[in-house]
C-alpha positions in Angstrom: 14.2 34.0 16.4 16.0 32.3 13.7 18.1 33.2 10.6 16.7 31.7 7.5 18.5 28.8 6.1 18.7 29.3 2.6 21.5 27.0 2.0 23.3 26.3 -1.6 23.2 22.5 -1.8 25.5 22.0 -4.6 28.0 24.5 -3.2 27.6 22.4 0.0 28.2 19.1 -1.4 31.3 20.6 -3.8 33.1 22.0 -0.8 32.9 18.5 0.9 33.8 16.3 -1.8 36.9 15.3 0.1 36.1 14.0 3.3 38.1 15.5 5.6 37.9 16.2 9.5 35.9 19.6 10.6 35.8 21.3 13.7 32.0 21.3 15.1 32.4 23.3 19.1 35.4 25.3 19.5 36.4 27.5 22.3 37.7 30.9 21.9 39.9 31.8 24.7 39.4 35.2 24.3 36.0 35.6 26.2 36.0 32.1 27.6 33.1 30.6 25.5 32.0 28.2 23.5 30.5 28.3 19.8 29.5 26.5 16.9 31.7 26.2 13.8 29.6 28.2 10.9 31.4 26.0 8.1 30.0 22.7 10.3 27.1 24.2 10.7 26.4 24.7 7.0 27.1 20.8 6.8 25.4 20.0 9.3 21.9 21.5 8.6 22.0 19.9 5.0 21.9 16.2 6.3 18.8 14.5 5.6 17.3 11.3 6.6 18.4 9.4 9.7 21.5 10.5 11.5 23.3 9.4 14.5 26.4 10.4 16.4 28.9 8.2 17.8 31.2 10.5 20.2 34.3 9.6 21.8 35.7 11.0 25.1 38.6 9.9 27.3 42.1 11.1 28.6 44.1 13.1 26.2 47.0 11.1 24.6 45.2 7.8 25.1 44.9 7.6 21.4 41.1 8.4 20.8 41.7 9.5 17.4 44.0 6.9 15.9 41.0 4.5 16.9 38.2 6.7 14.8 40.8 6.9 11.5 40.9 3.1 11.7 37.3 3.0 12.6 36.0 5.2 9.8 39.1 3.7 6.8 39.6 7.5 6.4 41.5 8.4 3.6 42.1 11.4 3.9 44.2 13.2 6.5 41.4 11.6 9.2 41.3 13.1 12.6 45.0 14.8 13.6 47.4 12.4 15.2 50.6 12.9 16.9 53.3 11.3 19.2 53.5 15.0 21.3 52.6 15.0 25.3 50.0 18.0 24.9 46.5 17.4 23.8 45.8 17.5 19.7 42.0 17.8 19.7 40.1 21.4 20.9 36.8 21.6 21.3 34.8 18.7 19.1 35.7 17.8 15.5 33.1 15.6 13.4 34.5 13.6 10.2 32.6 14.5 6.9 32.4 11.2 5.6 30.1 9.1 7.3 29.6 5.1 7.7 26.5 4.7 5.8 23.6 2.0 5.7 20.6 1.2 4.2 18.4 2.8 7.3 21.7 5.4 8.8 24.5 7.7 8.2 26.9 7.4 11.1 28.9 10.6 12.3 32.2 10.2 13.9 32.9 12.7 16.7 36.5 13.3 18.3 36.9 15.4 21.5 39.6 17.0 23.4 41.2 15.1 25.5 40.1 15.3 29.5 42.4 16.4 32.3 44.9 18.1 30.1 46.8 20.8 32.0 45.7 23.6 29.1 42.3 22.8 30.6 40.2 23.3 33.9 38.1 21.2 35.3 34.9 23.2 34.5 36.0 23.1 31.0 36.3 19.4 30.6 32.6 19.4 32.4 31.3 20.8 29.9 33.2 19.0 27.0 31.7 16.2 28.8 28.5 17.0 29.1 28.2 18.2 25.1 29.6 15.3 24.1 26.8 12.9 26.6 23.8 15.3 24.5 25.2 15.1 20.8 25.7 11.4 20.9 23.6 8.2 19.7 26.9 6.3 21.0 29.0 7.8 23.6 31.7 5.8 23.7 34.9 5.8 26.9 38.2 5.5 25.9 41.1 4.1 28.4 43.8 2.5 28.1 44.5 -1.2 30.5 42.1 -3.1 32.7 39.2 -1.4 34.7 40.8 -0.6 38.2 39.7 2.2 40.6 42.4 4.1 38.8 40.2 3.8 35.2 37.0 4.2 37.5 38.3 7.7 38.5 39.0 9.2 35.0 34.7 8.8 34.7 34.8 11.0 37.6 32.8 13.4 35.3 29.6 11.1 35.2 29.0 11.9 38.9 28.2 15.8 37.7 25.9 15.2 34.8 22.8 15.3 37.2 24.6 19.0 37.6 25.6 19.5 33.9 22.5 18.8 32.4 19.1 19.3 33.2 15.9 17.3 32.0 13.3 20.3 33.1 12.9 23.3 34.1 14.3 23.2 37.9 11.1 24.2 39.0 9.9 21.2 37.8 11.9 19.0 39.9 14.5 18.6 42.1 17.3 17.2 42.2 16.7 13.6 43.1 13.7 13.9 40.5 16.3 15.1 37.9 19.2 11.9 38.2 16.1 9.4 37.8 14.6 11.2 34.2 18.4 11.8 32.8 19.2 8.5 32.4 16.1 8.2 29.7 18.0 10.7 27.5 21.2 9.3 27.8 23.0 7.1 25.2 24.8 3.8 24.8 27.6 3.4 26.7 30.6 1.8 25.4 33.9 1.4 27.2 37.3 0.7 25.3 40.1 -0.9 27.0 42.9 0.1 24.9 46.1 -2.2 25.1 44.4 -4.9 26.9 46.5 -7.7 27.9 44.9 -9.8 31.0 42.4 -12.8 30.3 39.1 -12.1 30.7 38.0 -14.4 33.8 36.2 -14.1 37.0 37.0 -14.5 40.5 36.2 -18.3 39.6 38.1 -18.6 36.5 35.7 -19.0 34.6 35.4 -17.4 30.7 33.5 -14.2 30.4 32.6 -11.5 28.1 34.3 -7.8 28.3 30.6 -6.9 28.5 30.4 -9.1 32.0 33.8 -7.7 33.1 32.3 -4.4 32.6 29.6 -5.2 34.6 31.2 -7.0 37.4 33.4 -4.0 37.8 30.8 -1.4 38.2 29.1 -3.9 40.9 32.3 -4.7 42.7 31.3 -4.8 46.1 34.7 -5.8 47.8 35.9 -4.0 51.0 38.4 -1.8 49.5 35.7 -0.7 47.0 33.5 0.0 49.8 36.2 2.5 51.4 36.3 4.8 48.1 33.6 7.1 48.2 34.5 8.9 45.0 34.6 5.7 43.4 31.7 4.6 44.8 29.7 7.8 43.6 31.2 7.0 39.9 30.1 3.6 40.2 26.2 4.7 40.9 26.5 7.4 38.0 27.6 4.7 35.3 24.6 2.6 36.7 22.0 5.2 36.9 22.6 7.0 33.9 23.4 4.4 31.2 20.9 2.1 31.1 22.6 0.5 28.0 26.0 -0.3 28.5 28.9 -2.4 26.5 32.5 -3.0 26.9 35.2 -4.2 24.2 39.0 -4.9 25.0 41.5 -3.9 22.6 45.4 -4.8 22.1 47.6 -2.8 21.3 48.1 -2.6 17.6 51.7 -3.9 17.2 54.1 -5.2 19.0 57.5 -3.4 18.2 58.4 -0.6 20.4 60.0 1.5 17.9 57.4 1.5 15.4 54.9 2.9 17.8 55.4 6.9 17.1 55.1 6.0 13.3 51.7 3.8 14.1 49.4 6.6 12.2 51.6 5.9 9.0 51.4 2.3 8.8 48.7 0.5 6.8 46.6 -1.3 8.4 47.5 -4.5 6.9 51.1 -4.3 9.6 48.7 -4.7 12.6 48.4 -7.5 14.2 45.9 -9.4 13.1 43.8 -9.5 16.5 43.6 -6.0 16.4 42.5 -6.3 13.0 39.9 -7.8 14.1 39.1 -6.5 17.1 38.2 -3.1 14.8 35.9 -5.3 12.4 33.8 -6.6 15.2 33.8 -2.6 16.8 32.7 -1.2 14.2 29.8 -3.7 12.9 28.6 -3.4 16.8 28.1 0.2 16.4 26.7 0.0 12.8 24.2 -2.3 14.5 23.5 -0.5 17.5 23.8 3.0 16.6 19.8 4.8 16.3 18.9 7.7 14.7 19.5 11.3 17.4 16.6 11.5 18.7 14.5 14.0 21.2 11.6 13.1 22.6 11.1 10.5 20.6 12.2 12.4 17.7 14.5 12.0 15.3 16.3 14.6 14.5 17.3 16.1 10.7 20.8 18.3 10.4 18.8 21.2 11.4 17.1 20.2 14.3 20.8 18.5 15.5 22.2 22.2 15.1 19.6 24.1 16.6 19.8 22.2 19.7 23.8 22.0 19.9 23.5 25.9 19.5 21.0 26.2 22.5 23.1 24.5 24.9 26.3 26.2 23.5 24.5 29.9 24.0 23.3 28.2 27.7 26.8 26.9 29.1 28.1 30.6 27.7 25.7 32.3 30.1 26.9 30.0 33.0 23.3 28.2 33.1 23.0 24.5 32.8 21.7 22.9 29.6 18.0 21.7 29.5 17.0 19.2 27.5 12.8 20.5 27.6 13.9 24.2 26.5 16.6 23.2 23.6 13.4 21.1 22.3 11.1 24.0 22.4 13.8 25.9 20.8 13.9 22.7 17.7 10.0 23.1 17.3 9.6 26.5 17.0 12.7 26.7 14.8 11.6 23.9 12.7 8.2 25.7 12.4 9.7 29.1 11.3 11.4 27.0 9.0 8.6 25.1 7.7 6.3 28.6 7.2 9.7 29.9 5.7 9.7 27.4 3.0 5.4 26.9 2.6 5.9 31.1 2.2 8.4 30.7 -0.5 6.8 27.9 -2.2 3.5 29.6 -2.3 5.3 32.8 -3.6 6.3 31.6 -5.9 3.7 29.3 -7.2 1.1 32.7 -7.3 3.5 34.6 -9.5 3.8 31.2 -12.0 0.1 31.2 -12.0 -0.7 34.8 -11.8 2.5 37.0 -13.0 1.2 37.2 -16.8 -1.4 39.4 -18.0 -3.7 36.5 -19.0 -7.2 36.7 -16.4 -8.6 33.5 -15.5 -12.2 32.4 -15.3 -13.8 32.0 -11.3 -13.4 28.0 -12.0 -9.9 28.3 -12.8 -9.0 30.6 -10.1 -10.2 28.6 -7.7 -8.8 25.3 -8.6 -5.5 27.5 -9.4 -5.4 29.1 -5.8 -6.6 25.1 -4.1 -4.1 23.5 -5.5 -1.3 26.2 -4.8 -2.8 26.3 -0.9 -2.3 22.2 -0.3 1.0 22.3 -1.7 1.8 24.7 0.7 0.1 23.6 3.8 2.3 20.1 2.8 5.3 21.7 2.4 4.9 23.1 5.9 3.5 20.0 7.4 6.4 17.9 6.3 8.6 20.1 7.9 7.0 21.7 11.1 4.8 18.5 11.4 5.9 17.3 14.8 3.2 17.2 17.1 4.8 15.8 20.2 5.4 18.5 22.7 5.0 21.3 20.3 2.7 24.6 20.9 4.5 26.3 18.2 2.8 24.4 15.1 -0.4 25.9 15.3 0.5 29.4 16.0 2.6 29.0 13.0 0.2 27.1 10.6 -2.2 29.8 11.3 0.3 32.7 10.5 0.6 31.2 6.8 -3.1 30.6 6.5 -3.1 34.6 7.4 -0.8 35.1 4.6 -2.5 33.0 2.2 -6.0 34.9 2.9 -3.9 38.0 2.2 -2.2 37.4 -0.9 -5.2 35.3 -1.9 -7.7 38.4 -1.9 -4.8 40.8 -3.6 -4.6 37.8 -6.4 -8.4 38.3 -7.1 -8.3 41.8 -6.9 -5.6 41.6 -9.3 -7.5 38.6 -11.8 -10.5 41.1 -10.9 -9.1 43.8 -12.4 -7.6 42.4 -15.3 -10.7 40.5 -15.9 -12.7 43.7 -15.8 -10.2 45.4 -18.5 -10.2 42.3 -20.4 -14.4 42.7 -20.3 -14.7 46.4 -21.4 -12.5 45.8 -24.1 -15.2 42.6 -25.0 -17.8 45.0 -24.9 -16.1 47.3 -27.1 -15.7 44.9 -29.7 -19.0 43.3 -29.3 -21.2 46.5 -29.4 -19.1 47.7 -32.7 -21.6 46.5 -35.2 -24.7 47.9 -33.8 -23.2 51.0 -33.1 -21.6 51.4 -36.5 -25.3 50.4 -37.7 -26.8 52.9 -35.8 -24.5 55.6 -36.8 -24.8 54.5 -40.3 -28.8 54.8 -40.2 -28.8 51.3 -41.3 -31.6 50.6 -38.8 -35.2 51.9 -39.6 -38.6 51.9 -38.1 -40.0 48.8 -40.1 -37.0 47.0 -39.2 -36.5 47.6 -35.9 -36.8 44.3 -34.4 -33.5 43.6 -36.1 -32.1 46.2 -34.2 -33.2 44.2 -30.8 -31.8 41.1 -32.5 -28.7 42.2 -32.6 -28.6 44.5 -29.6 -29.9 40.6 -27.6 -26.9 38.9 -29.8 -24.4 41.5 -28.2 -25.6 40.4 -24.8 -25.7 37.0 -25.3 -21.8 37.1 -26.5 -20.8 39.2 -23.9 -22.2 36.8 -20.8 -20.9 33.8 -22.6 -17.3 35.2 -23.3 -17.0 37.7 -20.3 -15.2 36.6 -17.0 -14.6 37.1 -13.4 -17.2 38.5 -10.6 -17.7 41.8 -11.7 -19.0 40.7 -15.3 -22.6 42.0 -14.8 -20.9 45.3 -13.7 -19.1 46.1 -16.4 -22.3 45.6 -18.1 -24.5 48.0 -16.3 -21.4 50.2 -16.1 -21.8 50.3 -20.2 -25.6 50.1 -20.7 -25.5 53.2 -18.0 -23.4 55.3 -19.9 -23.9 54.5 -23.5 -27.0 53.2 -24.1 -28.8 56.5 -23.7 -26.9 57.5 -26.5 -27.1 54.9 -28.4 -31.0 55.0 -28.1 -30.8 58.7 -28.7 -29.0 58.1 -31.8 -30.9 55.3 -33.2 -33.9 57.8 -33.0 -32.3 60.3 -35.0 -31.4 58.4 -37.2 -34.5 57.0 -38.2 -36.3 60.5 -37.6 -33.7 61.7 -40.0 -34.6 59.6 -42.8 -38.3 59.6 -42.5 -38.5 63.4 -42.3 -37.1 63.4 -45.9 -40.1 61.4 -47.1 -43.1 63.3 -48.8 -45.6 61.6 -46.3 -44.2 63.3 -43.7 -46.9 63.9 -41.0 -48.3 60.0 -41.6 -44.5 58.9 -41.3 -44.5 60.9 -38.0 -47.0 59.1 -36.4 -46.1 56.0 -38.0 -42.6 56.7 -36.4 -44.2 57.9 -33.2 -45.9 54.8 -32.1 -42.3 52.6 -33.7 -40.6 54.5 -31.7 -42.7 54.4 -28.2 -43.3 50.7 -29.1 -39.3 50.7 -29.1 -38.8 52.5 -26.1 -40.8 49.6 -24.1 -39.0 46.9 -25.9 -35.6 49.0 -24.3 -37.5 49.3 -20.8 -38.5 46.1 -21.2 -35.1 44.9 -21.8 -33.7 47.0 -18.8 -36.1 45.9 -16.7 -34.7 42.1 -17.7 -31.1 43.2 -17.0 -32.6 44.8 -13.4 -34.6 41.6 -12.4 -32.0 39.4 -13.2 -29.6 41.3 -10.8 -32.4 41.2 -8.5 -32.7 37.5 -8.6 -29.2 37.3 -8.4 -29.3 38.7 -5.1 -32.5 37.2 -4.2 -30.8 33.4 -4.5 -27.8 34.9 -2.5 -30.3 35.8 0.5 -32.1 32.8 -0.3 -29.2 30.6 -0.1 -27.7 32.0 3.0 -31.4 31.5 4.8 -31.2 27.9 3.8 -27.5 27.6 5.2 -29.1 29.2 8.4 -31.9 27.1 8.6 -29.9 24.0 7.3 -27.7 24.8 10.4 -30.2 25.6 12.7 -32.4 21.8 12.0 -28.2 20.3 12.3 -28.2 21.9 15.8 -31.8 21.0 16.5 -31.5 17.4 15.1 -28.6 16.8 17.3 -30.3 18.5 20.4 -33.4 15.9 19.6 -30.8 13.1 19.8 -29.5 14.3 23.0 -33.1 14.6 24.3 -34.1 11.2 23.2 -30.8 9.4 24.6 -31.8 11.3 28.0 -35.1 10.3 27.7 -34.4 6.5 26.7 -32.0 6.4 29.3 -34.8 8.0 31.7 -37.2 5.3 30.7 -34.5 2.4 31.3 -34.3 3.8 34.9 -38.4 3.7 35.4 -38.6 0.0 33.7 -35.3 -0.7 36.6 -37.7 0.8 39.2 -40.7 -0.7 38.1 -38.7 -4.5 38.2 -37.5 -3.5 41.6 -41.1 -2.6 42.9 -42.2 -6.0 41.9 -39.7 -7.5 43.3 -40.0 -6.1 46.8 -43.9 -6.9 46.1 -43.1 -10.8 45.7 -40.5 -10.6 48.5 -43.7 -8.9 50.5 -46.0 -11.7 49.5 -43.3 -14.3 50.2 -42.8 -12.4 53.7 -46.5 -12.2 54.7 -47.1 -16.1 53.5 -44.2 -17.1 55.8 -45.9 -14.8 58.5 -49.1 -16.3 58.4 -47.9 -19.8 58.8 -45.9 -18.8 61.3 -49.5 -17.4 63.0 -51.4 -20.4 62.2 -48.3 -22.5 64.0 -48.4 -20.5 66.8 -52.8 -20.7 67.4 -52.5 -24.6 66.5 -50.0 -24.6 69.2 -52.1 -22.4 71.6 -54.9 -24.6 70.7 -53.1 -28.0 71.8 -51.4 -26.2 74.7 
């Protein structure tokens, strides 16, 4: 679904040095679409920690990015500037160099300008509409007072409910859609650029640019009544940006004739008001600029990319972007990512642990393989760990627990295997002396027991040096093919050197019965080996009756405590009944006293009558 990311920080970081402006969308006119900038995408993804966007939109040649080079002190070549009639931004430029605080790294974002006769209507839509999704700040750009003529350049607000969809459109309808967009949308903050009247109201009286803003966009008079379209406009800016601002600007010098060289002049030769005017901008959005968030996300450079991409690859279809699918798109990339990395991580940790030729003990193996698994299953957790609106995490998680199961069994095969090399050539070494003994004829029938000594040493090296699982089986791999031998040997050995001896018949017997007694000690000793297995396997059965059983008492323990809460609550009910019953008895009681006075009264009565 996704390429993998395997970016080169340091070449990264090396080919941004300079801060400099890149371009982020761009159109190609060639097949009419829209796509992301691979180089800005490569700088991008690498961000970490908290990032937001602060996007400006407005009319081209309305001087959006002289204001971001002042904003941002570039100093560089900043965000291109000219004194031309046509449009100098395309598509959406980001600077490199952010404004950075303790808690946020703020991203400048320039955008072509709106209504420029290269462009169409639909284009500028959707300029508009990227630029409303990307941002943590969208902020408006005009130039004068706010007028129906300023009103009508937002004429794009009024088809965002259009431009950008919350859900699927199953989901909801139209209506539905305007009243969840405007939880999604960003700050609002409207420039007025070469401002010049005093901020008052229809009563003179001192207000803020934010309450001019505000009184404009509720302007109720009759000849705002008439417009329509600006009416429409009006409602969009209300309903869609919750949190809204406004600052007025002047213009940044006063001499006519120094205006097409303003992008060359220091900022020290503007007026001072502008001056500022910037300051006070700028530490506004430093303090109200939030990390890009989704969902209640925030998002890293990856995330931000992956969704810019999925409305990119939506407007080039002709479909509407939707804010639900380009998050289901950021989960499930973030989880391929995160299983991308655990995989590599875990790779390479079992080739650290396990790419010698050295075996490891069952311990070690296990404490080895633990460790490597956690550090995994963090790795992916830090990254694919978002759990809000996300089915993806769990298909994923359980895709690298697969894989570690996997690689897992092919590393103890592997330690298995070298354990049971490792354990033949222990045998080898062990067994030497007694076999060089026995082929020596250094063992006789009086001394035979010294031959058991030694053969019981052997095995008591071998289980306390030997390794891994299959231990016992490379054991009864060797007794089963050499120790026939080695017994037949040992007897000819010894019948060897008594048949030599003058008492030859006497030896023989004496040799006879050594040599049976011998041949028990050996069955004896095989028998050992054999109930040992046996036991072995025994505490295995044992063990997993007891689990069983353990887990069938857990199950019936917890049934009994069901039962008893039933019951309890059973018995509560009776002792409820049983109160009511004596109740209604002393309510009887009461009734039938009453009723016999009543009787009495009435025959007294009768009586007297």
């Amino acid at each position: 679904m996704r390429t993998n990311l395997k970016l080169n920080t340091e070449q990264i970081e090396l080919k941004f040095k300079e801060e400099r402006p890149i371009q982020v969308v761009r159109f190609i006119s060639q097949n009419n679409k829209f796509e992301i900038n691979p180089e800005a995408k490569d700088f991008i993804s690498n961000l970490q920690g908290n990032i937001g966007f602060v996007v400006v939109c407005g009319r081209y040649r309305t001087g959006k990015s002289y204001l971001l080079n002042k904003l941002l002190e570039a100093q560089g070549d900043g965000f291109k500037v000219d004194a031309a009639t046509d449009s100098c931004t395309q598509g959406i430029w980001m600077y490199t160099k952010p404004l950075q605080t303790q808690n946020i790294q703020i991203y400048f974002l320039d955008t072509e300008g709106s209504e420029s006769v290269e462009r169409s209507q639909t284009h500028d839509s959707k300029i508009f509409a990227l630029a409303i999704l990307m941002s943590s700040i969208f902020i408006f750009n005009s130039q004068g007072c706010i007028d129906e003529q300023s009103i009508s350049q937002l004429q794009l607000t009024t088809t965002l409910a259009k431009s950008i969809q919350v859900q699927e459109a199953h989901q909801n309808d139209q209506v539905g859609n305007e009243g969840l967009l405007g939880y999604f949308t960003p700050k609002f903050i409207w420039i007025l650029r070469d401002f010049v009247l005093e901020l008052e109201d229809k009563n003179k009286r001192k207000i803020s640019p934010k309450e001019y803003l505000e009184n404009a966009l509720h302007d109720d008079s009759a000849y705002v009544r008439t417009n329509e379209n600006n009416k429409k406009i009006r409602k969009s800016l209300l309903q869609f940006f919750k949190d809204r601002d406004c600052f007025t600007m002047i213009r940044p010098i006063s001499d006519e004739d120094q205006l097409r060289q303003l992008n060359k002049l220091p900022i020290q030769q503007l007026r001072k008001e502008f001056q500022q005017q910037l300051i006070q901008l700028r530490e506004t959005i430093i303090k109200s600029c939030q990390p890009k968030q989704l969902n209640g996300v925030n998002l890293n450079g990856r995330m931000f990319c992956e969704m810019i991409e999925n409305y990119i690859n939506v407007l080039n279809r002709g479909g509407v972007p939707n804010i639900s699918t380009a998050w289901e798109h950021i989960v499930e990339n973030e989880c391929q990512f995160g299983f991308d990395q655990a995989k590599l991580l875990y790779e390479q940790q079992l080739k650290q642990n396990f790419g010698n030729d050295e075996p490891k003990s069952f311990e070690e193996i296990f404490q080895c393989l633990k460790k490597i698994r956690d550090d995994s299953f963090e790795k992916f957790h830090s990254i694919a760990g978002i759990r809000e609106k996300n089915n993806f995490f769990e298909v994923y998680r359980q895709r690298l627990q697969d894989l570690m199961n996997e690689k897992e069994n092919l590393a103890l095969k592997l330690n298995d295997d070298m354990n049971s090399t490792k354990n033949e050539e222990l045998i080898q070494n062990l067994s030497k002396e007694v076999k060089e003994n026995i082929n020596t004829g250094s063992y006789t029938a009086d001394d035979i027991n010294i031959f058991l000594r030694d053969f019981n040493t052997f095995l008591e090296n071998y289980d306390r040096q030997a390794c891994g699982t299959q231990k016992a089986n490379a054991l009864i791999h060797f007794l089963q093919q050499f120790h026939p031998t080695m017994v037949k040997q040992l007897v000819q050995s010894i019948k060897s050197k008594y048949d030599k001896s003058n008492n030859v018949e006497y030896e023989r017997g004496q040799f006879q019965k050594k040599e049976q007694q011998y041949m028990e000690d050996i069955k004896l000793l095989e028998d050992t080996v054999k109930s040992r297995e046996d036991q072995l396997k025994r505490l295995e059965t044992e063990k997993a009756k007891l689990e069983t059983e353990k887990n069938k008492i857990s199950k019936d323990l917890t049934d009994l405590k069901n039962e008893n809460s039933k019951l309890m609550n059973k018995n509560k009910d009776l002792d409820d009944l049983h109160n009511q019953l004596k109740q209604k008895d002393e309510e009887i009681k009461q009734l039938k006293t009453v009723l016999d006075q009543l009787n009495a009264k009435k025959k007294k009565k009768g009586c007297c009558g």
